[in-house]
C-alpha positions, 0 to 999 in steps of 0.5 A, spaced: 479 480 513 485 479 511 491 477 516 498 479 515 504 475 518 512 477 518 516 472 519 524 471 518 527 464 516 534 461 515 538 456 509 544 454 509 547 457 504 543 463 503 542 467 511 536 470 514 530 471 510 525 475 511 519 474 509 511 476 509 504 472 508 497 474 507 492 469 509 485 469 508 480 469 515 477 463 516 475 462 522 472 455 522 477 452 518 484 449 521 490 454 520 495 451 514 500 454 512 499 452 505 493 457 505 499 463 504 500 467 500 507 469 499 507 477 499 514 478 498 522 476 500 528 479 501 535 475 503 540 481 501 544 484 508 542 491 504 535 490 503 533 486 510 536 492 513 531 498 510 526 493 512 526 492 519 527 500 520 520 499 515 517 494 520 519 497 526 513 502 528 509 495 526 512 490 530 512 494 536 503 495 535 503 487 533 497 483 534 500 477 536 504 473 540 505 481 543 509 486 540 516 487 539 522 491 539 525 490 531 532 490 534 530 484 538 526 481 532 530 475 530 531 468 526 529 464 533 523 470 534 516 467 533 513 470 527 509 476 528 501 478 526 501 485 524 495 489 523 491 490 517 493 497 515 500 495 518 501 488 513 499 493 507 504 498 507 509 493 509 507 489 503 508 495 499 515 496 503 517 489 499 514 489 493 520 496 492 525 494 496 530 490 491 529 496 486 531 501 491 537 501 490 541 508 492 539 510 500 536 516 498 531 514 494 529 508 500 529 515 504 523 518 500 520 511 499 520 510 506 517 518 507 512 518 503 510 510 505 508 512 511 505 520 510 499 516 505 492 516 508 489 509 509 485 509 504 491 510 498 494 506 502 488 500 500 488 502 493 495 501 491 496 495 496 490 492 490 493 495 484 500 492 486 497 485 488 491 484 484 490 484 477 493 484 471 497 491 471 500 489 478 508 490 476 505 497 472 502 498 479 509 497 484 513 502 478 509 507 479 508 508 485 516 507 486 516 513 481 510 517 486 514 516 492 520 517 489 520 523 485 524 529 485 524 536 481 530 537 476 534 542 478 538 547 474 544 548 475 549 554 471 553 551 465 561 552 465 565 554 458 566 547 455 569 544 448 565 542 443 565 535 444 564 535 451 558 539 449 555 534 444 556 530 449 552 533 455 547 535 450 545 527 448 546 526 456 542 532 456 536 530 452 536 522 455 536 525 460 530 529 458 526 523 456 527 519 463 525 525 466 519 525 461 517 518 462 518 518 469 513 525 469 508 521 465 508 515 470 506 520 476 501 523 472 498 517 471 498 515 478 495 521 479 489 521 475 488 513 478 488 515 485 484 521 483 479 516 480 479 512 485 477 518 491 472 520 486 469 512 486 469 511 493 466 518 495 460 517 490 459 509 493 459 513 501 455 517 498 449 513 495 450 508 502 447 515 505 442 516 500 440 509 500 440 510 508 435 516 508 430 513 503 429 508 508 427 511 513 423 516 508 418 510 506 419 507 513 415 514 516 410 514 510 408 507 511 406 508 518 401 513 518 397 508 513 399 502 519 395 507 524 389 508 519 388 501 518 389 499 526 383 505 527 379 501 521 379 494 525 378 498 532 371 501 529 369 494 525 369 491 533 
């Protein structure tokens, strides 16, 4: 399995920055830090701020060198090895963190980040990591994570300009919305799909399973039989 490693690096002229890697469990091989997979990095003040409230249950629960306080999680620390589960949602924390600009859609990012079951948690870690649609991946997750409902609000006496005008922001407006709609259905119906898939494969695994014990049973009365045949021939 995997292992996930969040550690936090200095430049001259660019400050701090934070940085996670992926590398692949080789237990008989030497660790090389070519080996690592940059998963995502993050220099800008705003950005390395919601990623340490992102990171702070997963730094206190790190696997080693030993947990630590995010708080106290500095450019002179050791880097941290988190948990599998942990290294995933944060990966999906940096993938989205330089589009998240406003504070409230980081909020809902962050909320809905934390509140997804573990195996979602694997699907979108896949589909925004590996394959080819990674970048359609990481937007619609944004897009799942931070979507709200329109809300409709009673309109004013306005002139006729002013109401062409909120009319063409109106209907741009409508189409963002449209767009953003059809993104999360979309990544409704993938995750739907892929809740399906891995139900069908636990169920076949049971299947498989009492099958097996099914011909083990069968088989051993005939083993009964011929061992009472050889007894006779003696």
């Amino acid at each position: 399995m995997e292992q996930f490693r969040l550690r936090i690096r200095v430049q001259p002229k660019r400050g701090q920055i934070w940085e996670l890697h992926l590398f692949p469990h080789q237990p008989r091989r030497q660790f090389r830090e070519v080996d690592g997979r940059v998963l995502g990095s993050s220099s800008s003040p705003e950005g390395i701020y919601w990623l340490r409230q992102v990171a702070e249950p997963y730094l206190v629960r790190a696997e080693a060198p030993e947990p630590i306080q995010a708080s106290d999680f500095g450019p002179n620390s050791e880097p941290r090895w988190l948990q599998h589960e942990d290294g995933m949602r944060l990966a999906l924390a940096f993938s989205s963190a330089r589009w998240l600009v406003k504070r409230k859609h980081r909020t809902m990012f962050l909320k809905g980040l934390r509140s997804l079951p573990s195996e979602v948690v694997l699907y979108w870690f896949t589909l925004c990591f590996y394959g080819y649609q990674q970048a359609a991946g990481r937007a619609a997750l944004r897009t799942l994570l931070t979507h709200e409902e329109p809300s409709e609000e009673p309109r004013s006496a306005v002139t006729p300009d002013e109401e062409s005008e909120s009319y063409d922001m109106e209907k741009a407006g409508r189409a963002s919305i449209a767009a953003k709609q059809s993104r999360l259905i979309e990544a409704q119906e993938a995750l739907g799909e892929f809740s399906a898939r891995l139900k069908e494969q636990k169920g076949q695994k049971t299947e498989g399973a009492a099958s097996t014990a099914g011909s083990s049973k069968k088989a051993s009365p005939s083993r009964k039989r011929s061992k009472a045949g050889k007894q006779n021939k003696k």
